[in-house]
C-alpha positions in Angstrom: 0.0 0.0 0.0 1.7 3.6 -0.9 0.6 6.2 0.6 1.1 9.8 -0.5 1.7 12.2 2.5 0.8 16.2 0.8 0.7 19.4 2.2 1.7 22.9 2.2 5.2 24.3 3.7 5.0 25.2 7.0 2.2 23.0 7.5 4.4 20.8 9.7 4.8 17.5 7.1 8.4 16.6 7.9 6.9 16.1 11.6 3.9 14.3 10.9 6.3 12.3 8.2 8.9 11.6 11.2 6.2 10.3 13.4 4.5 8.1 11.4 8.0 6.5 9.9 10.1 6.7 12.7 14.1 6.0 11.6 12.7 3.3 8.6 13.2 6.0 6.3 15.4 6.9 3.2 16.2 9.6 1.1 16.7 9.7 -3.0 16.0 12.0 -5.5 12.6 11.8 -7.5 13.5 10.3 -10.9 15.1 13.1 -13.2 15.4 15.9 -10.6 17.7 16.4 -7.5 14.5 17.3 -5.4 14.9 15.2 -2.4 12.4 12.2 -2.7 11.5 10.7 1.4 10.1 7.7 1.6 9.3 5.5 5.0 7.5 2.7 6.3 4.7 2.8 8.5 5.7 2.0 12.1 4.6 -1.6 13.0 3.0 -2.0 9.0 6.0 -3.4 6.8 3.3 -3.4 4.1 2.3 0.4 4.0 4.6 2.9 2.3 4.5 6.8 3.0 5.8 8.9 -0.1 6.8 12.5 1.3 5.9 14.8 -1.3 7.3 18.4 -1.6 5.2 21.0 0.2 3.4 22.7 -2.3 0.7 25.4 -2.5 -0.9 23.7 -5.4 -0.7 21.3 -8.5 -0.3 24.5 -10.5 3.1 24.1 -12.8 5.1 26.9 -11.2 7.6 24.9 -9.6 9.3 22.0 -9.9 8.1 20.5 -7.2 4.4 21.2 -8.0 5.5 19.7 -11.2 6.5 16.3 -9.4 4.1 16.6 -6.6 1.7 16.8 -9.8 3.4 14.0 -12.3 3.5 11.7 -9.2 -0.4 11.8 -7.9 -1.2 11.1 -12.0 1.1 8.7 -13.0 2.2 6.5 -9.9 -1.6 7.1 -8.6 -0.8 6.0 -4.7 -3.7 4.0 -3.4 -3.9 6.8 -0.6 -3.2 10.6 0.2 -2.9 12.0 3.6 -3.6 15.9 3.1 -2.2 17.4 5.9 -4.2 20.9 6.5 -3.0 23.6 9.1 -6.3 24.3 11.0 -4.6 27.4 12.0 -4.8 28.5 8.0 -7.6 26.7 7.4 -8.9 28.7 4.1 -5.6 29.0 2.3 -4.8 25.2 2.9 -8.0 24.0 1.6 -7.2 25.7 -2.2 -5.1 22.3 -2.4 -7.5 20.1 -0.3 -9.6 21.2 -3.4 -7.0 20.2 -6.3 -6.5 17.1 -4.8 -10.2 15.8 -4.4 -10.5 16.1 -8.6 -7.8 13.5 -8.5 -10.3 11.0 -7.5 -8.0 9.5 -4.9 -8.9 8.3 -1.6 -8.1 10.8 0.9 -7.5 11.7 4.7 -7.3 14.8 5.5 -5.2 15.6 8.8 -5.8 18.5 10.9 -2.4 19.5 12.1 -1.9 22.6 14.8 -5.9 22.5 16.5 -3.6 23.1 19.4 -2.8 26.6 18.1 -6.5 27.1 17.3 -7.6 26.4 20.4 -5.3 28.9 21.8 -6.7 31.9 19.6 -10.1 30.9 21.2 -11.6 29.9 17.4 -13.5 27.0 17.0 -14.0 24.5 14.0 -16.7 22.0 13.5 -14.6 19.2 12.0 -17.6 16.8 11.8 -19.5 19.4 9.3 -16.5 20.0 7.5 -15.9 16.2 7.2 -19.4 16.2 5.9 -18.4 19.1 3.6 -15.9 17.5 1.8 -17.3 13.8 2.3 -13.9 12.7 3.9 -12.6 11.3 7.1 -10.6 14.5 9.2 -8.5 13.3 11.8 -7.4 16.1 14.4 -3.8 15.8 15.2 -0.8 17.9 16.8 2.1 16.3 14.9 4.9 17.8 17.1 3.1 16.7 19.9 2.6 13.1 18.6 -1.5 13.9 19.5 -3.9 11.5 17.2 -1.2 10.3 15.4 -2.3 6.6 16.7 -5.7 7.6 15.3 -4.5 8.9 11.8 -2.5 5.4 11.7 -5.8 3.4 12.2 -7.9 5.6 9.7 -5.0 4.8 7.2 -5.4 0.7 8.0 -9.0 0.8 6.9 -9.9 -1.1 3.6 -11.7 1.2 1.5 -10.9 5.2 2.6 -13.6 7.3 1.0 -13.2 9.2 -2.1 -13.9 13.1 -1.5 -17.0 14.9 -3.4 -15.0 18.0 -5.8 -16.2 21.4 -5.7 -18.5 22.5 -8.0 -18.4 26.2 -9.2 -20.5 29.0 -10.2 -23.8 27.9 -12.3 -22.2 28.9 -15.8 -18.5 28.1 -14.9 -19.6 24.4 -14.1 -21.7 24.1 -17.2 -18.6 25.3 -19.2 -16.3 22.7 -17.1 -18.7 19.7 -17.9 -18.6 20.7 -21.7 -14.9 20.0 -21.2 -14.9 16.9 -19.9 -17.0 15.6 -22.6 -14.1 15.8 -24.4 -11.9 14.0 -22.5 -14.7 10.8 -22.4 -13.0 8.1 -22.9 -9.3 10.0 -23.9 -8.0 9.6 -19.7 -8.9 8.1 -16.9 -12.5 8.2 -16.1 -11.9 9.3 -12.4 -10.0 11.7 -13.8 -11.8 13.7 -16.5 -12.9 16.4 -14.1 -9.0 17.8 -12.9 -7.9 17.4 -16.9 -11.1 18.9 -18.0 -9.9 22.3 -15.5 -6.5 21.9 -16.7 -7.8 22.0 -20.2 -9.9 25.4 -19.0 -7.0 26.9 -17.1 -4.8 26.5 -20.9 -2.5 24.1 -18.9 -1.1 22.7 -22.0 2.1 21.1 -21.4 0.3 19.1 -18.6 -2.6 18.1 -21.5 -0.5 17.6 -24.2 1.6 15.3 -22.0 -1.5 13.0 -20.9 -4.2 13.2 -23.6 -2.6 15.8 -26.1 -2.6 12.9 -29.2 -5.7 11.8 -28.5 -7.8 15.1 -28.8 -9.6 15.4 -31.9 -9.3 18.8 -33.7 -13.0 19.5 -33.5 -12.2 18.4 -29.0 -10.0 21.4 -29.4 -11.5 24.0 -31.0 -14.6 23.1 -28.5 -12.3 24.0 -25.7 -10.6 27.3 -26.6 -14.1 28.2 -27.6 -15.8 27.6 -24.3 -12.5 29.1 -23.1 -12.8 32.7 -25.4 -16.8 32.7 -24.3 -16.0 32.1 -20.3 -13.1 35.0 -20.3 -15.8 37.4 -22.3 -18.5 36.5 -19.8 -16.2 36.3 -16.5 -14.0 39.2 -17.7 -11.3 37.8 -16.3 -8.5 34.9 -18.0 -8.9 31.4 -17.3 -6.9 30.9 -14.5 -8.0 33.7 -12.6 -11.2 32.3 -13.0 -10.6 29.0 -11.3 -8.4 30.5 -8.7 -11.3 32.7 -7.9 -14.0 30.0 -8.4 -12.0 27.8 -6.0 -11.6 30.6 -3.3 -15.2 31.2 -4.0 -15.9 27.6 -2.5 -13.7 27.4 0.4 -14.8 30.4 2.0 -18.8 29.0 1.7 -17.2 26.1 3.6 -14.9 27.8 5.9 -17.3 30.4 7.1 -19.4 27.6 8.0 -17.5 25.3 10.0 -14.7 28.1 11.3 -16.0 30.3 14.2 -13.4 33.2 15.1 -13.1 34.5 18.6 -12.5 38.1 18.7 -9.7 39.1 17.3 -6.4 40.1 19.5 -2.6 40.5 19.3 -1.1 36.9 19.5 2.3 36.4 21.3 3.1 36.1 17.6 2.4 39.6 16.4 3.6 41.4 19.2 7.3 39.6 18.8 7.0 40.3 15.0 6.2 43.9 16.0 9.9 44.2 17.1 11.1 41.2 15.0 10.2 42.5 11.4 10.4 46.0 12.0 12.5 48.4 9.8 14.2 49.8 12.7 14.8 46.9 14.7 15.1 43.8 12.2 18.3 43.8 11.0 20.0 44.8 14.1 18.3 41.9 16.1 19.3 39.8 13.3 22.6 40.8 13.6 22.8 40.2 17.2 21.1 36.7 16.6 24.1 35.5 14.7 26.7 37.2 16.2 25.5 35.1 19.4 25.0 32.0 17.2 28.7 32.3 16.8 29.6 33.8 19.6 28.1 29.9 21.3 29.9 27.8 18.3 33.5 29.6 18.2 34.2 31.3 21.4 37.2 30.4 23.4 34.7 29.1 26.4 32.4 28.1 24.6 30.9 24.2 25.1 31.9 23.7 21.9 35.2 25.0 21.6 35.9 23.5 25.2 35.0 19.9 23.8 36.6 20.5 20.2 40.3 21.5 22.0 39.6 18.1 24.3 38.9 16.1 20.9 42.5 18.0 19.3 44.4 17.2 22.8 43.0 13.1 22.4 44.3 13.2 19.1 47.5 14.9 20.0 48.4 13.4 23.4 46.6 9.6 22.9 45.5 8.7 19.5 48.5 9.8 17.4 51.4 8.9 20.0 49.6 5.9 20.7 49.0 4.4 16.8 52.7 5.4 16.8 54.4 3.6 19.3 51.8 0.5 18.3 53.1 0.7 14.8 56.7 1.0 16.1 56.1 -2.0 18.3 55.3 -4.3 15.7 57.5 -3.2 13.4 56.0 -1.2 10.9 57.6 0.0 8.0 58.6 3.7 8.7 57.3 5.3 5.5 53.7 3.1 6.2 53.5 4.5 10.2 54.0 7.8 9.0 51.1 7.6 6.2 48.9 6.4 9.0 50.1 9.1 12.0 51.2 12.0 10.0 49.0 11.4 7.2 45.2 10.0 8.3 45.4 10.2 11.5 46.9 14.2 11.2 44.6 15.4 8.3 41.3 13.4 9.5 41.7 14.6 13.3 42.6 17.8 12.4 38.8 17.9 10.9 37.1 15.5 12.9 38.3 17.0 16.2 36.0 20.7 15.5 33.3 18.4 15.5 32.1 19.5 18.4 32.1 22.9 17.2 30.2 21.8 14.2 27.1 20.0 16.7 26.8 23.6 18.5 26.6 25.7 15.0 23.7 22.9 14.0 22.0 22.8 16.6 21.9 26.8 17.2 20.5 26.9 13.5 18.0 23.9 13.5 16.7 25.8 16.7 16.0 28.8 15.3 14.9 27.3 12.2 12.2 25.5 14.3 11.0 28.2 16.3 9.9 30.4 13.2 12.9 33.1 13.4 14.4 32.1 10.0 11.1 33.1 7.8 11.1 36.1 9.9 14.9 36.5 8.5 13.9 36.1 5.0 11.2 38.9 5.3 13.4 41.2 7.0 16.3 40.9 4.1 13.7 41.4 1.2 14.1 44.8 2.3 18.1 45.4 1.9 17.5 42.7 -1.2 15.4 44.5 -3.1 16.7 47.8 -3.0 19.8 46.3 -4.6 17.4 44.8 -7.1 17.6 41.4 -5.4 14.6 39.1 -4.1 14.2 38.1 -0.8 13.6 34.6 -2.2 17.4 34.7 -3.0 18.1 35.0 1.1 16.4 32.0 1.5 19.3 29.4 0.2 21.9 32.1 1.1 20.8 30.9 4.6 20.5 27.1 3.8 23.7 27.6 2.5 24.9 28.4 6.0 24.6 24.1 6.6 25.8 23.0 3.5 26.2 25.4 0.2 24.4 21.9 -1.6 20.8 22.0 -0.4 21.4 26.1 -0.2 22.1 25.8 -4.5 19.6 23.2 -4.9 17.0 25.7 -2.9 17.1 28.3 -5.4 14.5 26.2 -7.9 12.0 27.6 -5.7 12.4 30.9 -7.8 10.3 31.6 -10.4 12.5 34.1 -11.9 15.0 33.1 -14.1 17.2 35.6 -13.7 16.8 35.9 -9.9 17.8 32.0 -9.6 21.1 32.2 -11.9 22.0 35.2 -9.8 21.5 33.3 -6.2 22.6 30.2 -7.5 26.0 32.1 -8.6 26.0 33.7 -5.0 24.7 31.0 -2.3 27.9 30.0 -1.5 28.9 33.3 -0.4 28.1 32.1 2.9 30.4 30.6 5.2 29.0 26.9 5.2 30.2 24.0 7.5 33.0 23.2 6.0 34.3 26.4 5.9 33.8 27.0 9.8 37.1 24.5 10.6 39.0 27.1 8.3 37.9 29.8 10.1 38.1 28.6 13.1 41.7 27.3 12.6 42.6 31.0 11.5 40.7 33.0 13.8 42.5 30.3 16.5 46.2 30.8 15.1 46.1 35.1 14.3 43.1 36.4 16.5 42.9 34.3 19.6 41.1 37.4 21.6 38.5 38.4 18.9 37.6 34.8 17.3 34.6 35.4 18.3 34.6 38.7 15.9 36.8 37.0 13.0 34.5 34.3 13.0 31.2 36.4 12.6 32.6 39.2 10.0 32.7 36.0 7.2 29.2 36.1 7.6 28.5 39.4 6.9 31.2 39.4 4.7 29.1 36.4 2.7 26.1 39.1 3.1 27.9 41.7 1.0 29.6 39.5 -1.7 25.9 38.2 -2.4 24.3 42.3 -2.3 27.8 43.2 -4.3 27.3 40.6 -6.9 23.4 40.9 -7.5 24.5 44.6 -8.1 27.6 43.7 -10.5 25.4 40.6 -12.4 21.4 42.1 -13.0 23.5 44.8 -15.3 24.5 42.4 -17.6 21.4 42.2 -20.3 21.8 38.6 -19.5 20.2 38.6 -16.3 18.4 42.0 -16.7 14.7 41.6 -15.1 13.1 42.8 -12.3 12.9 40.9 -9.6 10.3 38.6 -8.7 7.6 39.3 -6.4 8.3 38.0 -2.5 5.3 36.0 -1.1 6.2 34.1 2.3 3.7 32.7 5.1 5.1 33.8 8.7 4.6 31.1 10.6 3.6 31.0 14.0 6.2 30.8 16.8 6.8 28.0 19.7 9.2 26.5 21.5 12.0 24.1 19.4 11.2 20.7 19.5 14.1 18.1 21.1 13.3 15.5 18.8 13.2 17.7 15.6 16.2 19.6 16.8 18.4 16.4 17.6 17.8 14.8 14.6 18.6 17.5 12.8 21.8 17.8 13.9 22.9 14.0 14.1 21.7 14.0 10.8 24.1 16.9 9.6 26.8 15.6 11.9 26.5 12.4 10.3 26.7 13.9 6.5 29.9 15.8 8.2 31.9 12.7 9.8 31.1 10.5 6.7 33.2 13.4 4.3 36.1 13.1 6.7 35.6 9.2 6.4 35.5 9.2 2.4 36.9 12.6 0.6 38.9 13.8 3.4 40.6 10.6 4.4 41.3 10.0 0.6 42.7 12.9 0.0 45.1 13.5 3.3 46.3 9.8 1.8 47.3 11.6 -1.5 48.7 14.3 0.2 50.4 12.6 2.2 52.0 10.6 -0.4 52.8 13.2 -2.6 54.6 15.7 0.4 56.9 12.8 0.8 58.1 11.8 -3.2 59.9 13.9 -5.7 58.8 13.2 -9.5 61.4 10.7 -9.8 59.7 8.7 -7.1 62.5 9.1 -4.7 61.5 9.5 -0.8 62.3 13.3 -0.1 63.9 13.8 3.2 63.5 16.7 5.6 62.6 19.9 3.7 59.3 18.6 1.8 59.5 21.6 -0.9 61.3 19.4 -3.4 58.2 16.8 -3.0 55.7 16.5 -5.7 53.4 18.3 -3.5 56.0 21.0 -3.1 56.8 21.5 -6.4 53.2 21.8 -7.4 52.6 24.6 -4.6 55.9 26.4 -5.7 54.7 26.8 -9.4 51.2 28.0 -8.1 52.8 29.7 -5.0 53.8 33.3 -7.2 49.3 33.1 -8.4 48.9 34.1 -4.6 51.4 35.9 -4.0 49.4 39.8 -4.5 46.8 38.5 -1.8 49.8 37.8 0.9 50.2 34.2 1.1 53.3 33.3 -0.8 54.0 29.8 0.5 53.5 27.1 -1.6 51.6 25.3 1.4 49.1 27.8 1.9 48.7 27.4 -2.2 48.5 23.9 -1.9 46.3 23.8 1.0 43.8 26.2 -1.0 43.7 24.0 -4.1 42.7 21.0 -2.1 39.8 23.1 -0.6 38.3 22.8 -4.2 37.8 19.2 -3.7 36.2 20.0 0.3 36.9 22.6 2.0 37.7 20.8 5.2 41.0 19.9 3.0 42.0 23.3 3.5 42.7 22.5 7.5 43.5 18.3 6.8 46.4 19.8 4.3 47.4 22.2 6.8 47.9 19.7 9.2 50.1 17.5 6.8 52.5 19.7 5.2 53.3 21.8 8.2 54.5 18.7 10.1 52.1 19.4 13.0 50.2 16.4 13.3 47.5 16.2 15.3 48.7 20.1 16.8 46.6 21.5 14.4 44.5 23.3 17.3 44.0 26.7 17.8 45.9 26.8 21.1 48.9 24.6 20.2 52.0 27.0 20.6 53.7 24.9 17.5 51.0 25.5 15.2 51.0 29.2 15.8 54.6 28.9 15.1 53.9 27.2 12.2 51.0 29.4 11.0 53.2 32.2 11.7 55.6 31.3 8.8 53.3 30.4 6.9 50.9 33.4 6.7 53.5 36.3 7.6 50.5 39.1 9.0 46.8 38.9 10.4 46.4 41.0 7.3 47.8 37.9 4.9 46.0 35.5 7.0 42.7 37.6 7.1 43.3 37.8 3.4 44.0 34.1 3.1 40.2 33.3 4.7 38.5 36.2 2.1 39.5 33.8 -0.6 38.8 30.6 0.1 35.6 31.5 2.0 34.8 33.8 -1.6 36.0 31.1 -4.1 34.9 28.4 -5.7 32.7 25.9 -3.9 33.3 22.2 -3.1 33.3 19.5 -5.8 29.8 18.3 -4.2 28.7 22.3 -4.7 29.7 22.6 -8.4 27.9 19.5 -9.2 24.8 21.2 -7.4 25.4 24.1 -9.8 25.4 22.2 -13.2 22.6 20.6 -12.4 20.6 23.3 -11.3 21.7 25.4 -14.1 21.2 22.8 -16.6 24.0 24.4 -18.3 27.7 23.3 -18.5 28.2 27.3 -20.2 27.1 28.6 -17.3 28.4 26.6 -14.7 32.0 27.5 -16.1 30.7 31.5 -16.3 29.6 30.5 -12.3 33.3 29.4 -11.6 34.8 32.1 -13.5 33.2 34.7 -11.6 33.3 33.3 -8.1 37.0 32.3 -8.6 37.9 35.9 -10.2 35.2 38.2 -7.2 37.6 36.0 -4.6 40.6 37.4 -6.1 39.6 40.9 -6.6 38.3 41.0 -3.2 41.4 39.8 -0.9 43.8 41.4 -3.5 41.8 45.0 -2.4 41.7 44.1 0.9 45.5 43.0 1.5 46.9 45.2 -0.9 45.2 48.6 0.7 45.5 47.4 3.8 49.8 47.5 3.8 49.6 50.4 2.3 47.4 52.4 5.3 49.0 50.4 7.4 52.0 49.8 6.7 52.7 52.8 4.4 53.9 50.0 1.6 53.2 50.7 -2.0 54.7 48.8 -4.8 53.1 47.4 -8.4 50.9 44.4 -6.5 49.6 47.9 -4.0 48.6 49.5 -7.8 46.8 46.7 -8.8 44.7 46.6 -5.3 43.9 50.4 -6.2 42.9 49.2 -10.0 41.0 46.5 -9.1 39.1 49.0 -6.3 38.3 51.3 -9.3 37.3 48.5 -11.2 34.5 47.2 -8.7 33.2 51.0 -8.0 32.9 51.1 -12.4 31.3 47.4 -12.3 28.9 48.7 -9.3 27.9 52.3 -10.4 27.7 51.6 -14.6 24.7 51.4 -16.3 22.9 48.2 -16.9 23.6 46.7 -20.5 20.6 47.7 -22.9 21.9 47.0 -26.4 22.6 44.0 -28.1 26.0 45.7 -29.7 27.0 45.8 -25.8 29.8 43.2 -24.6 28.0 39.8 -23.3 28.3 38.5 -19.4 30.2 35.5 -20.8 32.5 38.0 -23.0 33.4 40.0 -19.7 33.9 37.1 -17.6 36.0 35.5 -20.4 
């Protein structure tokens, strides 16, 4: 039995899918797309299937995942849906309650949040409403685990009834009937109604896809005429006209069945008073991170306390202890120092901020749970939009802040096409995951009294590249549109669920440990190898510049050089961030010979650091780049796909790669010379490039074909 589990966002799905699954779940894509696709087994019932579908709004093709949501109930037709309906937005859930009934599959509708209803003081008659629709309602307060038990017995039941659909004003339903007299016999019988309103609503890709070849030419003509005479009489377009018609409907019902206590501020609207204000918004935000930070990376902080006791087990147990095993059952030298100075110094180096990692996850999934990061979204439309950004675009930046993959992968949310090649260019601005060892490491080594600072700047830092580059990219003619229009449902506020939160972050933690496991420990091996052989394949002793390795970094080494890191292991060590950016601190921790001291209060690795990065200006410089460049492997692939262009994939890289120089070139470059009073030909080019990013920033936008392309400029 395959259940279909369908509902809007916000409506609290993942919840009710988590409680009805438990851990017998796993997670694909949905054939063709990287949408994730969740499917579990019903707790105790081996037999029944639940298929998580996207949250959607509707089965209206604006998205893709209205598109699969939409594809899936037609083709795969799952013997059951659960609608899940937020009772506290009763009327605007309903518009897909209604969509879904012309499917003609048996449904269950459940009534999530009658816990926050009940606190407003409204009232709603679920048996009339039940009636209404002519299907079995089952209240239920998923993050409270209330009638779950209940919804599981309804869903056991033999033969689930099959809701009545709406029907619509007098002439509107004549016309609609008319329309599915053409379909007799062409689909599915239970389903000429919803193609028959496709067919009205000029949803052609959808009917050409299902019945297109088998419509005569007289079927079509019938329809755009019934269509031409419904726009003259409605004065309206179709769609309109069925949106309105639908809306029409559930408000009969709703006004029935929903009874509103008077109305007064909610605990809700009195936050978001202060929350969402134009004063107040950003600063609180601000503050908000800056503590989020402040928790993660802060010299007393839990999790900097348990990630310097997970660096000293490496340092004082693990490593000296694989060593002297090794040693004691005679190892070959070369093969104990791949395992100590290679794995176990580039794999502990990462594994051992850990701790710092569970904090930053946590602190996020929390206020990801409460409500606050919708609130966010809102808030930056404002800055967004005056820089001719959406605030749809924030929206992955700050998925991005996990993992730069899901944040890409967010942006097919975006209608606009222009809008979602500019934020999928720009997501991974933000300082992900991955990136926080880095900075962590850095803000350790350089700026052990203001981590907490150095640590929170990136982010704002990520902030500005993203507001910089929508300003810099919507003047190309390539991307020239206005930006799209910023709807967003504000959800109501309550306190972070344990169970939602924790499994959030064991879940990232997980996806974080297993890329030290695979790419990371691969690739330390490689390093490791290659920092300790020449070309000739002789072992290189002592001084590992004449390694492979070393070589390599000494070629690129001069590249760097204008941006203040001149070593060829900082070079080498920002190359191998391409592949992950945890690489950045496992490389680090192999070619400087530290081992497992690769801790930001081990006195050799500031020694080490200190010859390495020469300044807190070079090393400050050193973190603009590889936080500003070019994403991980993993985030790259994310981009071609959601690009669906290799062109602009390449035009992605090209400008990521070439903003990241610009930027730390300006910054160290001006920076020696106010203060340090040096100038020389690399200070020049700092001032050029300056003048070249206030020209790219103030010019007008591209208007004429004759003009140089994006891809020309960027070439």
């Amino acid at each position: 039995m395959r259940v279909a589990l369908a509902g809007n966002p916000n409506s609290g799905k993942t919840t009710l899918f988590n409680a009805l699954t438990g851990a017998n779940q796993r997670v694909g894509n949905w054939p063709g797309v990287t949408v994730d696709k969740k499917e579990g087994i019903l707790k105790g019932h081996k037999e029944v299937i639940i298929e998580d579908l996207p949250g959607i709004y509707s089965l209206s093709p604006y998205t893709s995942e209205e598109i699969i949501a939409r594809n899936y109930l037609l083709e795969d037709r799952p013997d059951l849906i659960i609608n899940l309906v937020d009772a506290s937005n009763l009327m605007r859930n309903l518009y897909l309650t209604s969509q879904l009934l012309e499917l003609n599959i048996p449904m269950i509708i459940a009534l999530n949040m009658t816990d926050i209803v009940e606190a407003r003081g409204d009232k709603i008659d679920v048996k009339a409403l039940s009636k209404s629709l002519n299907l079995p309602i089952i209240e239920i307060v998923a993050s409270k685990g209330k009638g779950i038990d209940k919804l599981k017995a309804e869903i056991l039941k033999v033969n689930p009834k099959v809701g009545q659909a709406f029907n619509f004003d007098n002439k509107l339903e004549k016309n609609i009937r008319e329309i599915e007299a053409s379909f007799d016999g062409k689909v599915s019988p239970r389903l000429t109604r919803f193609f028959a309103i496709k067919a009205f609503e000029e949803d052609n890709e959808l009917i050409y896809k299902f019945a297109g070849n088998r419509l005569s030419q007289d079927d079509s003509k019938n329809i755009a005429k019934i269509r031409k005479e419904s726009e003259e009489y409605f004065d309206d377009d179709c769609q309109s006209i069925i949106s309105s018609a639908r809306y029409d409907a559930i408000e009969e019902i709703t006004s029935s069945v929903l009874t509103k206590a008077a109305p007064k501020q909610s605990l809700t609207d009195k936050i978001d008073k202060v929350v969402t204000s134009k004063i107040w918004g950003l600063p609180i935000f601000a503050i908000v991170m800056f503590l989020v930070y402040f928790l993660s990376v802060y010299s007393n902080s839990p999790g900097t306390l348990a990630t310097d006791f997970a660096n000293g087990l490496f340092e004082e147990r693990i490593i000296p202890g694989a060593a002297y095993f090794l040693d004691s059952i005679n190892v070959n030298p070369l093969v104990a120092g791949l395992v100590t100075d290679g794995i176990l110094a580039g794999v502990g180096a990462v594994l051992g901020f850990i701790p710092q990692m569970m904090v930053l996850f946590a602190l996020l999934s929390i206020l990801e749970d409460i409500g606050y990061m919708s609130r966010v979204a809102f808030v930056m439309d404002r800055l967004f939009r005056k820089f001719g950004l959406s605030g749809k675009s924030f929206i992955p930046a700050m998925i991005a802040t996990g993992c730069a993959v899901p944040g890409i992968q967010a942006s097919r949310t975006i209608e606009s096409e222009r809008d979602k090649k500019i934020t999928i260019m720009t997501a991974s601005f933000m300082p992900c995951s991955a990136k926080l060892p880095v900075i962590s490491l850095i803000a350790g080594a350089f700026f052990p009294e203001h981590r907490t600072v150095m640590s929170f700047s990136f982010y704002i830092i990520g902030i500005l590249a993203i507001i910089t580059s929508g300003i810099i990219l919507k003047k190309f003619k390539e991307l020239k549109e206005d930006p799209a229009p910023f709807i967003m449902e504000l959800p109501e506020y309550h306190m972070p669920r344990p169970k939602q939160v924790l499994r959030d972050v064991l879940f990232k933690t997980k996806a974080y440990i297993k890329r030290a496991g695979t790419i990371i420990l691969l690739s330390t091996v490689v390093i490791y190898i290659l920092s300790n052989f020449s070309f000739n394949l002789q072992l290189v002793e002592g001084e590992s510049q004449g390694s492979i390795l070393g070589q390599i970094g000494s070629f690129i080494a001069p590249i760097f050089a204008p941006l203040g890191f001149d070593k060829w292991e900082a070079g080498v060590a920002t190359i191998t961030g391409f592949v992950a950016k945890e690489n950045v601190v496992a490389t680090l921790g192999v070619v400087l010979g530290v081992g497992s001291e690769v801790t930001e209060e081990s006195t050799s690795l500031l020694a080490a650091m200190g010859g390495l990065l020469p300044s807190q200006l070079a090393a400050y410089s050193f973190l603009i780049f590889n936080m500003l460049c070019m994403p991980c492997f993993a985030a790259v692939g994310a981009i071609r796909t959601e690009m669906g262009s290799r062109k602009w994939t390449l035009i992605t890289i090209a400008y990521q790669m070439g903003f990241a120089y610009l930027v730390s070139l300006i910054v160290y470059q001006l920076g020696r010379f106010f203060l340090y009073g040096s100038f020389d030909l690399a200070t020049l080019a700092g001032f050029v490039s300056l003048a070249f990013l206030i020209i790219m920033l103030t010019r007008k936008a591209d208007t004429h074909r004759q003009k140089a392309s994006f891809e020309k400029s960027i070439a």
